[in-house]
C-alpha positions as a printed NumPy array, in Angstrom:
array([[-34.839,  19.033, -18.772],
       [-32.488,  21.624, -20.341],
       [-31.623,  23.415, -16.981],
       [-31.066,  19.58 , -15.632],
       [-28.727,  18.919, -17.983],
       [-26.869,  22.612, -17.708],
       [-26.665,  21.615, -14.035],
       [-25.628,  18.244, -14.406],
       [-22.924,  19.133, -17.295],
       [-21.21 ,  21.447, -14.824],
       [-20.795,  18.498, -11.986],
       [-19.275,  16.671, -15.157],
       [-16.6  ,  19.19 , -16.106],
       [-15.765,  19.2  , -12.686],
       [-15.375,  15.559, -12.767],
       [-13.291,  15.552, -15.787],
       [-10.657,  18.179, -14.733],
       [-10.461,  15.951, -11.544],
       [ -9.829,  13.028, -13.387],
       [ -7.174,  14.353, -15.648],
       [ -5.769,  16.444, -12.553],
       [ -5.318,  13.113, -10.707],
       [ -2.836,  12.047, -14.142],
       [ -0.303,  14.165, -12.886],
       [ -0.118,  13.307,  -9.168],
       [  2.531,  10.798,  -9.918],
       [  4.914,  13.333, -11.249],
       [  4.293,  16.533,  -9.238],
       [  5.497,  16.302,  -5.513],
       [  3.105,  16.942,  -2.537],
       [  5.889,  19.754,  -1.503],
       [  5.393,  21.508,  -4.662],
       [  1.325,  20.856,  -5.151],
       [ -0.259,  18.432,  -2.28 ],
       [ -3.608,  18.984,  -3.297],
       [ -3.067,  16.811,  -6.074],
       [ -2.093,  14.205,  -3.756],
       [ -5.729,  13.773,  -2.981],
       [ -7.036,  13.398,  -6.277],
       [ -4.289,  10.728,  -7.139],
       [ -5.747,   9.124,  -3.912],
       [ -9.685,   9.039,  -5.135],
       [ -8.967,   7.772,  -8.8  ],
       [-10.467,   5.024,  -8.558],
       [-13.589,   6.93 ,  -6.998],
       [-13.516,   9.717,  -9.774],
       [-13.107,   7.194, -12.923],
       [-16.28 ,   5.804, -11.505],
       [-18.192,   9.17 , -11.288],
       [-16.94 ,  10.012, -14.989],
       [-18.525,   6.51 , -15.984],
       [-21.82 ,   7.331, -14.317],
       [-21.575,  10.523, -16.469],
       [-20.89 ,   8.763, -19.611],
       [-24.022,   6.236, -18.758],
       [-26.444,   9.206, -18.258],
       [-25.609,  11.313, -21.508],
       [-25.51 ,   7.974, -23.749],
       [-28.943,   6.944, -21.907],
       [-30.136,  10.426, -23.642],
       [-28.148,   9.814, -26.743],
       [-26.38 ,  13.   , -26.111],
       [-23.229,  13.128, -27.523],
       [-21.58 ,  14.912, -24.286],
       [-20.486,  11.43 , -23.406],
       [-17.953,  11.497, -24.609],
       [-16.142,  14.314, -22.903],
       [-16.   ,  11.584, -19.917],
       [-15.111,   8.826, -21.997],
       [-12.216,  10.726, -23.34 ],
       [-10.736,  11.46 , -20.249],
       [-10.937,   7.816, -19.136],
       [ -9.193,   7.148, -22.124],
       [ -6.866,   9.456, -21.968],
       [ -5.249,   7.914, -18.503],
       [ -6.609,   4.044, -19.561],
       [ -2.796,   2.639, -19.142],
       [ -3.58 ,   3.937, -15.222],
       [ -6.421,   1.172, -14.911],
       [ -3.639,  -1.805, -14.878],
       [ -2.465,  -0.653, -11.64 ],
       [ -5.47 ,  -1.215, -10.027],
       [ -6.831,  -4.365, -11.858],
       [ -5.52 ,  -7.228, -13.685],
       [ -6.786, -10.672, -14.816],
       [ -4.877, -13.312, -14.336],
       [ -1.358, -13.702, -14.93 ],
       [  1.378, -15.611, -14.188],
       [ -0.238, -18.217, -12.096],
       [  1.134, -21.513, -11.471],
       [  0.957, -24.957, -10.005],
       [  4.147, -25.884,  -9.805],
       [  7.3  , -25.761,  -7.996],
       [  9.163, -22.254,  -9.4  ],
       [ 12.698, -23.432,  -9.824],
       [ 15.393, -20.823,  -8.709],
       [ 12.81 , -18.58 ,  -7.327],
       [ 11.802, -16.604,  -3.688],
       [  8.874, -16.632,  -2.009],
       [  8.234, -13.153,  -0.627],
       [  5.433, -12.114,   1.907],
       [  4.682,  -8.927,   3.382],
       [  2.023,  -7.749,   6.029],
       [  0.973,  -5.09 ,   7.955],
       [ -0.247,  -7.093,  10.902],
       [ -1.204,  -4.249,  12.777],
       [ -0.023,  -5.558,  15.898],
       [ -1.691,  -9.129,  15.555],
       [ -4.817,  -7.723,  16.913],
       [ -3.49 ,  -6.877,  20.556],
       [ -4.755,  -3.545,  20.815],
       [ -8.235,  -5.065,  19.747],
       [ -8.681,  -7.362,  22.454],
       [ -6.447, -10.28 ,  21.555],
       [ -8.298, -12.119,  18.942],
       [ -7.232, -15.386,  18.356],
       [ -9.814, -17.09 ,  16.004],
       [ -7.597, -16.62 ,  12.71 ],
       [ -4.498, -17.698,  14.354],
       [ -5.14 , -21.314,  12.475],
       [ -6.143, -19.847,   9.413],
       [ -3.111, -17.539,   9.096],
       [ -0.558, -20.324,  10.616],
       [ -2.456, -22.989,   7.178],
       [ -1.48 , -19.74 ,   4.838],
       [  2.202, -19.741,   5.886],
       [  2.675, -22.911,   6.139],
       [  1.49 , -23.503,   2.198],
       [  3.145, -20.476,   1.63 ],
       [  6.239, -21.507,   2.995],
       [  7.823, -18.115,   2.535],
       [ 11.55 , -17.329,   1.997],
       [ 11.119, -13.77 ,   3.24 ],
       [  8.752, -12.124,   5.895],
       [  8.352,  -8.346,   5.736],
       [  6.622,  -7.212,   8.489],
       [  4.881,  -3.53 ,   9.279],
       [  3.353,  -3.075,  12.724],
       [  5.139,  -6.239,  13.918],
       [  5.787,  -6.458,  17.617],
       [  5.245,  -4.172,  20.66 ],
       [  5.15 ,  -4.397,  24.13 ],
       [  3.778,  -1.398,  25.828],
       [  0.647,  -2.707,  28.134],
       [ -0.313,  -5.622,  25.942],
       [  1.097,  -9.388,  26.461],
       [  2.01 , -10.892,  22.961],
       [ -1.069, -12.73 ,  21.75 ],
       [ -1.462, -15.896,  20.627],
       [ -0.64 , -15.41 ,  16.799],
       [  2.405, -13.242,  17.949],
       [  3.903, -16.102,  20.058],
       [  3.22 , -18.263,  16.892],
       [  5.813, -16.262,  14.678],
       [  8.693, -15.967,  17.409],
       [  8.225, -19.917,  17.594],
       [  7.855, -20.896,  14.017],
       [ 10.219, -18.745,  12.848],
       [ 12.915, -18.684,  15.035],
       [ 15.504, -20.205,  13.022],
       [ 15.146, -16.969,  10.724],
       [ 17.583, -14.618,   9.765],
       [ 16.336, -11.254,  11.496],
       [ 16.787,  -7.742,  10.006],
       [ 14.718,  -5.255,  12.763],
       [ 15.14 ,  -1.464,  14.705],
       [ 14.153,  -0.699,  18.018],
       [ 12.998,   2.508,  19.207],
       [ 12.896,   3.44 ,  22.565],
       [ 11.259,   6.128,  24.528],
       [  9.974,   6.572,  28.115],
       [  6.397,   4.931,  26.415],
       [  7.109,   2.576,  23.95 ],
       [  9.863,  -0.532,  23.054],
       [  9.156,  -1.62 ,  19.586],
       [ 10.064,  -3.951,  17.338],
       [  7.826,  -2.258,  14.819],
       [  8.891,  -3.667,  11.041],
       [ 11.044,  -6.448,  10.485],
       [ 12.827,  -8.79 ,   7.745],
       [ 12.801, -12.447,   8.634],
       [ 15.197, -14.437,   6.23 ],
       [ 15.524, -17.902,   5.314],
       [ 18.519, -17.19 ,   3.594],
       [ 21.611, -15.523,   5.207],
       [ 21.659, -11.489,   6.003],
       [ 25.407, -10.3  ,   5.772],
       [ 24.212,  -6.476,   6.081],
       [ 21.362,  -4.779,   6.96 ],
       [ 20.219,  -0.989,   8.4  ],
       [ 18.063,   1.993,   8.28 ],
       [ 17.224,   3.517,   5.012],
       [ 15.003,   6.192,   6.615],
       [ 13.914,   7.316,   9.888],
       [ 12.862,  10.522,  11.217],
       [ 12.427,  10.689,  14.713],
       [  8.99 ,  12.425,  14.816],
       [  7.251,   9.085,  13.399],
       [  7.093,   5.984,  14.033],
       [  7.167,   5.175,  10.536],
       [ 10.458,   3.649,   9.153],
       [ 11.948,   1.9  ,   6.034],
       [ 15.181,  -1.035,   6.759],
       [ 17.189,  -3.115,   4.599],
       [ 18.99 ,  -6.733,   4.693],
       [ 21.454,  -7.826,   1.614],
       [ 20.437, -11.484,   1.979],
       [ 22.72 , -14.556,  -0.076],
       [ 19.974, -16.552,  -1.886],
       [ 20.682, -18.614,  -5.06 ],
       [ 24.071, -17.956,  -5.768],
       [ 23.056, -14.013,  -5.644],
       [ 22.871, -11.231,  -3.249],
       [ 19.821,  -9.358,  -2.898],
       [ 18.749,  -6.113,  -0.674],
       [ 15.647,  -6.762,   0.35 ],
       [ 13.822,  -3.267,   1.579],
       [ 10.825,  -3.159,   3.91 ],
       [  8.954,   0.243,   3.806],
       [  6.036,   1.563,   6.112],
       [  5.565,   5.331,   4.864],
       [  4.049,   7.875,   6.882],
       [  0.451,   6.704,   8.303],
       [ -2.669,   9.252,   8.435],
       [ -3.44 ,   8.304,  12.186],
       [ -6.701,   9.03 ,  11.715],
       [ -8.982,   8.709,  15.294],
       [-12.445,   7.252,  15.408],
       [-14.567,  10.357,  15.071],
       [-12.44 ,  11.042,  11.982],
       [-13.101,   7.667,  10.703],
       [-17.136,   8.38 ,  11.048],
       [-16.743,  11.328,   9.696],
       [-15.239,  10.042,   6.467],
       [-17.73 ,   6.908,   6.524],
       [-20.549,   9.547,   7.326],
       [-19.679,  13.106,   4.847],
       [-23.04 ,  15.233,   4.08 ],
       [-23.602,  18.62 ,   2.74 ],
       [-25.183,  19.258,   6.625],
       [-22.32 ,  21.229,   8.774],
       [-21.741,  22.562,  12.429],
       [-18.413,  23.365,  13.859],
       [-17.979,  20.344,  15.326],
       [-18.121,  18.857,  12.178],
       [-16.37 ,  21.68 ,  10.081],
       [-13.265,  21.43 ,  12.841],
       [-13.32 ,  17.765,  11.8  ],
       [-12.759,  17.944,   8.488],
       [-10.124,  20.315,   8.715],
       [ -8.857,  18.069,  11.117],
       [ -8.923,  15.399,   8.488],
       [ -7.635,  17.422,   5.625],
       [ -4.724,  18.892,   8.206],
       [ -3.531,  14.836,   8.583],
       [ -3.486,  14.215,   5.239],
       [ -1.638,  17.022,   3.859],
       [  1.115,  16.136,   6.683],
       [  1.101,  12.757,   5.524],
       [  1.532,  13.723,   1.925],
       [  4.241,  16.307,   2.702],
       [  6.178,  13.147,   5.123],
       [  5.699,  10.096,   2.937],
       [  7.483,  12.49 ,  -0.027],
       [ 10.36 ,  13.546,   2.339],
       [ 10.738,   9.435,   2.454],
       [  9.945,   9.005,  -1.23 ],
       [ 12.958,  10.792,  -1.761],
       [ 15.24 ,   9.067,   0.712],
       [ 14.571,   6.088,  -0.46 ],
       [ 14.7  ,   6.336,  -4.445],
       [ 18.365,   8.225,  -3.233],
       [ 19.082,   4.704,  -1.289],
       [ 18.094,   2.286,  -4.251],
       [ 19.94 ,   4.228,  -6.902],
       [ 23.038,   3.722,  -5.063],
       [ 22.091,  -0.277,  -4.022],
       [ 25.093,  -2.222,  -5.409],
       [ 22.637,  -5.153,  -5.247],
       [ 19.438,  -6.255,  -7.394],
       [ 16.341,  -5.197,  -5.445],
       [ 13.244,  -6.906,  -3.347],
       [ 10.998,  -3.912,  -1.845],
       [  8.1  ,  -4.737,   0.361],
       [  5.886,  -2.425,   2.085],
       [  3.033,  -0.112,   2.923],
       [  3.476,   3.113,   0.887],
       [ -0.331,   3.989,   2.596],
       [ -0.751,   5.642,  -1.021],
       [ -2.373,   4.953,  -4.073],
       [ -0.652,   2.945,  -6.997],
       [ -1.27 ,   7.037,  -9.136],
       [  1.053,   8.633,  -6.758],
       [  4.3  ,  10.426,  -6.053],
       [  5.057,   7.757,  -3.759],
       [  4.411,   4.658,  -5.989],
       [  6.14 ,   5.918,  -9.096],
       [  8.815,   7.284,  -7.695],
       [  9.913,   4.197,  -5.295],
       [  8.713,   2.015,  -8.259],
       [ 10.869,   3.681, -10.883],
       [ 12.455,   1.078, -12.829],
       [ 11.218,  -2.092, -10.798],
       [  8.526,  -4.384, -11.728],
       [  4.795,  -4.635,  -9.53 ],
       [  4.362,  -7.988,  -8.523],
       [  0.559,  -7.442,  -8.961],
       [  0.82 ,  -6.304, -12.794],
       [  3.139,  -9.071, -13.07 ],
       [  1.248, -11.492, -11.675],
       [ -2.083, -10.66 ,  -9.98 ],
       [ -5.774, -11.392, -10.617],
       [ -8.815,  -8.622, -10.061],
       [ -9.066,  -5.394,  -8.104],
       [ -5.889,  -5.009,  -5.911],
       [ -7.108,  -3.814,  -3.057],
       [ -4.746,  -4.487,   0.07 ],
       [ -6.477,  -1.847,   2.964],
       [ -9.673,  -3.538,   3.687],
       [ -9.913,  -1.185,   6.916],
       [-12.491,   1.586,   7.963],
       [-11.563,   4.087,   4.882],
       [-12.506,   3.041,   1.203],
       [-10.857,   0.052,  -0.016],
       [ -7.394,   0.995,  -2.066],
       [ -4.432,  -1.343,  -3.247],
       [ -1.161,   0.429,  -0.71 ],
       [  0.586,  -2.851,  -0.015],
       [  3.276,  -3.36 ,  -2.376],
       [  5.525,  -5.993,  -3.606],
       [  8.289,  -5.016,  -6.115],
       [ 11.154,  -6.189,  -7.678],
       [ 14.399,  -5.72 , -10.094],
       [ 12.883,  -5.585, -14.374],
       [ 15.16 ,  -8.734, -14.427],
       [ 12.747, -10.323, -12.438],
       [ 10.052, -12.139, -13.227],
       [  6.921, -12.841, -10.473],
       [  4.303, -15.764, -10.367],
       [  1.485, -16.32 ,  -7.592],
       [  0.345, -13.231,  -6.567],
       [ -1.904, -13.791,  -3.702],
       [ -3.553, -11.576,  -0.739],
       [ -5.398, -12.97 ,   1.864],
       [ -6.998, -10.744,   4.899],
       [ -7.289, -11.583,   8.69 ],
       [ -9.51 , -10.286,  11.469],
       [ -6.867,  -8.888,  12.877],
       [ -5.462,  -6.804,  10.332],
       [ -6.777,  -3.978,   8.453],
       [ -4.425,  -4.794,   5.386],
       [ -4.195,  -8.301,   3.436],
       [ -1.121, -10.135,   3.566],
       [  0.351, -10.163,   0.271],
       [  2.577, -12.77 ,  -1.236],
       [  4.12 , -14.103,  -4.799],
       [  6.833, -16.138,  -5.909],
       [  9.978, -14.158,  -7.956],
       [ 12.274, -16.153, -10.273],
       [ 15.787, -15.082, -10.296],
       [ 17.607, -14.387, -13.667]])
């Protein structure tokens, strides 16, 4: 049992330095250090392996527990960000307030065969809803796809809306890939960042609501693009290796560092644009990162998390083919204040639409 435990407390110190590496992905750059960007990526998963740790050396009475324990502790103001219980819920009308939704539709489902059977579901959710502001990722394209059922559904429905939207243009694709749709009047809008090796894009609209102006920002950072043998791979990881295998992981690990390395070049653009924003801010988005990232706390900064604020549980917004994490954001000015959090997921999507009401100071 001694050698066991030798063997077992070295897995443990590895665990530990992992967990208290991941505390400093939010303030270290993937340009300077992107390895740590994958530890602030798998908190959630190395918190859990540090509790199984503390479980087996208290089960022995062993007083090693509490190595583990102290690391949890150590980073325990980290666990809001990724669960809450119940806050700022209520039943009635907000008075002087905005009703923002954003989505990652991923296309309505028309690269999956058109699927139609959560059209009504997802038309009921909007219509209690009965959002002020859309922000939409993976909106609209036409390439060799007609516009599916649910797709037709927002041009109709929402036609009357203000629109905020880019279009890129090649010899392949015409895209209307993220968009703002406003109840309330735009009177500017633009690019905040947009490099033209991605497809992934950030916008803006100052919008006249309640006797204010607001900039409301919709965000997609840089996507993984992972194909499906990577996806298996990650779904399917074992000690057992061949080169096929060993070429795919390195494929993996290539994709992520780029992604890392891209989504802090637009980290960086966009704290630069909201530091100069004349305006109060509304940001919306995927950030396809962790809540303990570069990303997150640097876009984040000053603003308030509508799910801290207001949500209920474990946040988790990617409900896709890679393990469930919370990189769907809603944020807003401190000023703020944010009621209703709510997520719901579709077929069609591999993220949850996320929604909450915000109260204007």
């Amino acid at each position: 049992m001694f050698i066991i435990n030798r063997i077992v407390f070295v897995f443990n110190s590895i665990a530990i330095l992992a967990l208290l590496a991941s505390y400093l992905a939010p303030y270290l750059s993937p340009d300077l250090l992107w390895p740590l960007a994958f530890l602030g990526l798998a908190f959630p998963i190395i918190v859990l392996v540090n509790v199984l740790f503390v479980i087996y050396w208290a089960c022995f009475l062993n007083m090693k527990f509490l190595f583990s324990l102290a690391a949890i502790v150590i980073g325990w103001n980290n666990m809001a960000k990724f669960i809450q219980f119940g806050k700022n819920q209520s039943s009635q009308q907000i008075e002087n307030s905005i009703k923002v939704v954003t989505f990652n539709a991923r296309y309505f489902g028309v690269f999956e065969g058109n699927p139609t059977e959560d059209s009504d579901i997802f038309e009921d959710k909007l219509e209690k809803i009965n959002p002020d502001i859309l922000c939409f990722q993976e909106m609209f394209i036409v390439h060799d796809a007609s516009e599916n059922q649910i797709q037709q559904l927002i041009k109709k429905k929402y036609s009357s809306y203000n629109k905020a939207n880019i279009k890129v243009t090649d010899t392949k694709w015409n895209c209307d890939n993220i968009g703002i749709l406003s109840r309330y009047p735009i009177i500017k809008q633009g690019i905040v960042e947009h490099d033209s090796n991605t497809f992934n894009y950030t916008i803006f609209a100052d919008v006249v609501a309640l006797g204010d102006t607001i900039r409301i920002i919709n965000t997609h950072l840089q996507s993984i693009k992972f194909e499906s043998k990577e996806y298996e791979a990650v779904k399917e990881i074992s000690l057992e290796t061949n080169k096929e295998k060993v070429s795919t992981y390195k494929g993996i690990i290539s994709k992520m560092k780029y992604a890392f390395l891209m989504r802090a070049k637009q980290t960086d653009a966009i704290e630069q644009f909201i530091s100069e924003s004349p305006y109060k801010i509304i940001l919306c988005g995927d950030f396809n990162d962790s809540p303990l990232s570069y990303a997150y706390r640097t876009i984040k900064a000053d603003m308030k998390d509508a799910f801290m604020e207001a949500g209920s549980g474990l946040g988790r917004t990617y409900v896709g083919k890679m393990p469930s994490f919370r990189i769907d954001y809603i944020m807003g000015d401190d000023q703020f204040e944010f009621f209703d959090y709510y997520s719901k997921a579709f077929s069609f999507s591999d993220h949850k639409m996320v929604s909450c009401s915000i109260k204007l100071k």
